[in-house]
C-alpha positions as CSV (number, residue, x, y, z in Angstrom):
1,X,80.2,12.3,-46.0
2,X,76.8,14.0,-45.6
3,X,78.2,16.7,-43.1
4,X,78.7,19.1,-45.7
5,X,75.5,19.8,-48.2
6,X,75.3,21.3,-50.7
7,X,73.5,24.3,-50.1
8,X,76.4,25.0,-47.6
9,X,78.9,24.2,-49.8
10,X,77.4,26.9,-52.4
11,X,77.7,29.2,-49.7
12,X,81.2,28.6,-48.8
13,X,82.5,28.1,-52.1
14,X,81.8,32.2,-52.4
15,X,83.5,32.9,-49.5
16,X,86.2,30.9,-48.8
17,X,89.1,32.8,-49.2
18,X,88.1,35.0,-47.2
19,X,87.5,32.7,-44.3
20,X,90.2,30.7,-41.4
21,X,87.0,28.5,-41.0
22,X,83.6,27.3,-40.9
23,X,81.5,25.1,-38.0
24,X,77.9,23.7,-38.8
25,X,76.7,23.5,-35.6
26,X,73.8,21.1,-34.3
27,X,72.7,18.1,-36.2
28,X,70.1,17.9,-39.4
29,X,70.5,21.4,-40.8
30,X,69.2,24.5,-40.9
31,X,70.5,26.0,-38.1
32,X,74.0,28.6,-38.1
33,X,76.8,28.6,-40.3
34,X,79.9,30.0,-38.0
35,X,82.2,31.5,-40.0
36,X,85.6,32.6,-39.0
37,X,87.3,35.9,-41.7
38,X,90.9,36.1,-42.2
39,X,90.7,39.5,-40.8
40,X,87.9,42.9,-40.5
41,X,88.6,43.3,-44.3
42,X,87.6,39.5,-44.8
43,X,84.5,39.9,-42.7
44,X,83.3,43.2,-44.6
45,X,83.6,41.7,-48.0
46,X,81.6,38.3,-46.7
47,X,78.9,40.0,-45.4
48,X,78.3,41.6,-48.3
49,X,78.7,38.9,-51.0
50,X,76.6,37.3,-49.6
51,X,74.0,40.2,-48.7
52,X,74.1,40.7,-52.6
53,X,73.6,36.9,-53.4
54,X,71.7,35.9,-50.3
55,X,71.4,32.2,-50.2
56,X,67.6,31.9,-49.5
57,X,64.7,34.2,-48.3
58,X,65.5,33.2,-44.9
59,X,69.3,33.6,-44.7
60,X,70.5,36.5,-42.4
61,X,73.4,37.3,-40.5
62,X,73.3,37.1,-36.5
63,X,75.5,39.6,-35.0
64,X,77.6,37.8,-32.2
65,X,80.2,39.0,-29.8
66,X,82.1,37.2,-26.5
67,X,81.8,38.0,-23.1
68,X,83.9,39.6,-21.8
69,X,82.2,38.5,-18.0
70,X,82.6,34.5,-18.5
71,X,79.8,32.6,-18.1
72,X,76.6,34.1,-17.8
73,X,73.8,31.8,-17.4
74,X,69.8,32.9,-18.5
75,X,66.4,31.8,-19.0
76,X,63.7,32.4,-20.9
């Protein structure tokens, strides 16, 4: 209880059957929303749903990718 609010919920109930899964990570909220698509198709038709019903001002989507050099550490 309380790990899923209902803000997200609104936003996964739109997308769900598009998605293998979903992570909330940190703690408290308002941080990402990682979202795993079935397939390319999946992740096309997400982004825009939720493009065209954007779930507040701030939402956007972070464009993320894995290394493909392991572990790469950085400061800033």
């Amino acid at each position: 209880q309380g790990t899923n609010p209902a803000s997200v919920k609104a936003i996964t109930d739109k997308i769900d059957d598009l998605c293998l899964g979903y992570k909330l990570p940190g703690a408290g909220g308002g941080g990402y929303l990682y979202m795993v698509a079935k397939d390319e198709d999946a992740a096309i038709r997400i982004r825009k749903t939720l493009q065209q019903e954007q779930p507040n001002p701030k939402a956007r989507f972070v464009k993320m990718t894995l290394s493909q050099k392991g572990l790469e550490v950085s400061k800033s």
